[in-house]
N, C-alpha and C positions, 0 to 999 in steps of 0.2 A: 288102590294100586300105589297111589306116592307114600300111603305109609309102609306099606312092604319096602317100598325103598330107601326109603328112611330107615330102616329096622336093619337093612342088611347095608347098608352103609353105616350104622353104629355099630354091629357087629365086624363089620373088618375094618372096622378102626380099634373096634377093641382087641380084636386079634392080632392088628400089626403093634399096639402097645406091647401084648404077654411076649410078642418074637423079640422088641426091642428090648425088654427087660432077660429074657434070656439069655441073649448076649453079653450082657453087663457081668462083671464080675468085681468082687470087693477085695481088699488089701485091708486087714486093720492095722492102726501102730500104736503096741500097747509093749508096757515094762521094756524099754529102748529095744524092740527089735519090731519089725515087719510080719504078719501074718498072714498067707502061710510065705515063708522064704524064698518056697520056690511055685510060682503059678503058669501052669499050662492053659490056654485059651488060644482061640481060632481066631485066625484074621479077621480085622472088621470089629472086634470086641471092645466096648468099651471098660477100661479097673480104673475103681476110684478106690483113692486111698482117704480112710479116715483116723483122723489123730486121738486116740482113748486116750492119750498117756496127760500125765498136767504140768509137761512142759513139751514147748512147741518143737516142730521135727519139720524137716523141709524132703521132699521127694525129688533125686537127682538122679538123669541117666549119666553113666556113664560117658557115653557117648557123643553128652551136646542135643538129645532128641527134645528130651522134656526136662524143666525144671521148674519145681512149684516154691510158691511163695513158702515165711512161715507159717505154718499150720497151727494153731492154735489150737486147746483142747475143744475137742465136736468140731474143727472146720475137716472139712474135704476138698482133694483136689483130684479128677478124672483127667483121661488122656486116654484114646480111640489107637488102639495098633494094628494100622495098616497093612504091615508084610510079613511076613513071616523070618524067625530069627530069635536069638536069645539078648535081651534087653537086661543088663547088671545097671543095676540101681542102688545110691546111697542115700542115710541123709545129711544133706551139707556142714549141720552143724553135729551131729555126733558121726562119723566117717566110720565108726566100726559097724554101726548099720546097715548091713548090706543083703541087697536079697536081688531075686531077678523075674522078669516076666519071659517064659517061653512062648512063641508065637508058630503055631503050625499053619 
């Protein structure tokens, strides 16, 4: 009996892992622009942005919400969007970089 319960306690742990990773959405930044430009995702989702390019890129809203350090090539930085809304993002030090997160 307590290993059936064990079995289904690692199974919904493994299944709230696959919900948390569906949530998740990626940003790459590669040849100085943001990929893709423009990203639709559902409240509560976490986008991490990662730097491909070989020189560093910093992740800035608009707005004052989020600002990431510089990014280094391979570092990453994530941020969790709360509300619903359109989120314009640069990066600090190349400014014609600019892309946005939609928030339904």
């Amino acid at each position: 009996m307590h290993a059936n319960i064990l079995r289904a306690a690692g199974l919904a742990l493994a299944l709230a892992a696959n919900a948390a990773r569906a949530d998740d959405a990626q940003v790459t930044i590669k040849n100085f622009d943001f990929m893709p430009m423009s990203l639709s995702v559902s409240a509560g989702t976490k986008v991490t942005w990662t730097n491909k390019d070989g020189e560093p890129h910093t992740v800035v809203s608009e707005s004052g919400l989020f600002r990431s350090g510089a990014l280094d090539t391979g570092a990453s930085y994530s941020f969790t969007f709360a509300k619903p809304g359109i989120y314009k993002y640069l990066c600090g030090i190349h400014p014609k970089m600019m892309a946005q997160i939609v928030v339904k």
